[in-house]
C-alpha positions in Angstrom: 4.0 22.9 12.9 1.6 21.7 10.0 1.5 18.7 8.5 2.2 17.0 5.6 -0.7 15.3 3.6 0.3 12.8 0.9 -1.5 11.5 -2.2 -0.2 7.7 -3.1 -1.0 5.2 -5.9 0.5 1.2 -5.3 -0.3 -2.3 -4.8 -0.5 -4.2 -1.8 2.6 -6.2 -0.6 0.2 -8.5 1.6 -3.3 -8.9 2.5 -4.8 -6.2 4.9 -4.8 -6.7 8.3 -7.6 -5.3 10.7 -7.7 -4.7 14.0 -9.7 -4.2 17.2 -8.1 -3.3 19.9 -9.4 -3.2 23.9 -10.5 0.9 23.2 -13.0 -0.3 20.4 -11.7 1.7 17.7 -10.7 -0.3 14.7 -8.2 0.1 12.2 -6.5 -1.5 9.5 -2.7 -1.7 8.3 -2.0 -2.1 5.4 1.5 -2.3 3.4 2.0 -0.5 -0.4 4.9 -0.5 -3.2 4.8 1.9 -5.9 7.3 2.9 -8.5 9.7 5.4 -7.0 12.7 4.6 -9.2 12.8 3.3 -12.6 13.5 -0.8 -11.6 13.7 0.4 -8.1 10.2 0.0 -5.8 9.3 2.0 -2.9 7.7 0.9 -0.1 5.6 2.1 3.0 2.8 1.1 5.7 -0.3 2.5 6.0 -2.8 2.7 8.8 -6.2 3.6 8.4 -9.4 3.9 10.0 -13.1 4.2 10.2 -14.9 3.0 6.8 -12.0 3.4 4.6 -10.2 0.5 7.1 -13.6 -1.5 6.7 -13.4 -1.4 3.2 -10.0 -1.9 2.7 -10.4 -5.3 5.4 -13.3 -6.9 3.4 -12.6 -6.2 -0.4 -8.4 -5.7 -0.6 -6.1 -8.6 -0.9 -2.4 -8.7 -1.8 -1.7 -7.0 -5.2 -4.7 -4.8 -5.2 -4.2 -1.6 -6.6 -5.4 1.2 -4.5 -5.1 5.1 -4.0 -5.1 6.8 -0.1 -5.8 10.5 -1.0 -5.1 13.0 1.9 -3.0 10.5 4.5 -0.9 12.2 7.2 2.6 11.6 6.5 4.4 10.7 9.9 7.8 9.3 10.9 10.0 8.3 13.3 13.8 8.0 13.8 15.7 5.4 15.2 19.3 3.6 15.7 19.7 0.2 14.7 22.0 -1.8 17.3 25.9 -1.9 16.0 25.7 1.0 13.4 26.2 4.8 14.5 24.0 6.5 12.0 19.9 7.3 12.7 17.2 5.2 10.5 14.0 7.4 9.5 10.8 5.6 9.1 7.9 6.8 6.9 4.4 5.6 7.3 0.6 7.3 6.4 -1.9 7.5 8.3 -5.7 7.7 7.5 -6.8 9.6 4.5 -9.2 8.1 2.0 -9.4 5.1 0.3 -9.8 4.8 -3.6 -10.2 1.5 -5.0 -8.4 1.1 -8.6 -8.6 -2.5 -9.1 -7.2 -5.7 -8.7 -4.0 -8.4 -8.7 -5.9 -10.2 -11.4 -7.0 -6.8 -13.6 -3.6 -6.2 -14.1 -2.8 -9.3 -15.3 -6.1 -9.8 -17.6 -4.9 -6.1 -19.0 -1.2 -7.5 -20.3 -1.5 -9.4 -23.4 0.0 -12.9 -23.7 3.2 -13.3 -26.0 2.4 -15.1 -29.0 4.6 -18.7 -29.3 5.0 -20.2 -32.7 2.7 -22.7 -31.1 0.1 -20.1 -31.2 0.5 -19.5 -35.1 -2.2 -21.6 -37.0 -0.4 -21.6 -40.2 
């Protein structure tokens, strides 16, 4: 069975959160929304390791825009107590990390509406 390598563009839902567990080797998980429908956001966690978790721990804060190139798609099913259907959830796992910017670049980039205030005549 191969598997499946995914390419994703978003912004972070919440600030990164690293860890260190008792085995030494660190990681850090991180949560991302993206566009996936018009007016409709899609969302998935993301775990990654190495430098690309270092980086993404020190310099990422919610509403960071970011790219993981190369991440291992994995999931998982389960069944969610009182309903008979299966739930499938989707996370990555490593790949590398591109930084695209920040919360506050895309907000500098969107141009205030003018008031009639604003007009100086």
């Amino acid at each position: 069975m191969s598997a499946c390598h995914v390419n994703i563009i978003g912004r972070l839902t919440a600030d990164p959160e690293a860890k260190v567990p008792a085995s030494g080797a660190s990681y850090t998980r991180l949560r991302l929304a993206w566009n996936a429908r018009k007016d409709e956001p899609g969302y998935i966690d993301a775990t990654l390791f190495g430098k690309s978790g270092e980086i993404a721990a020190k310099y990422l804060t919610k509403g960071s825009q970011l790219s993981i190139m190369g991440a291992r798609l994995e999931w998982r099913q389960y069944e969610k107590e009182g309903e008979a259907t299966k739930r499938t959830a989707y996370s990555l796992v490593g790949g590398d990390l591109i930084l695209l910017g920040s919360k506050n670049d895309a907000e500098q980039a969107s141009p205030k509406a003018a008031t009639d205030d604003d007009i100086p005549f």
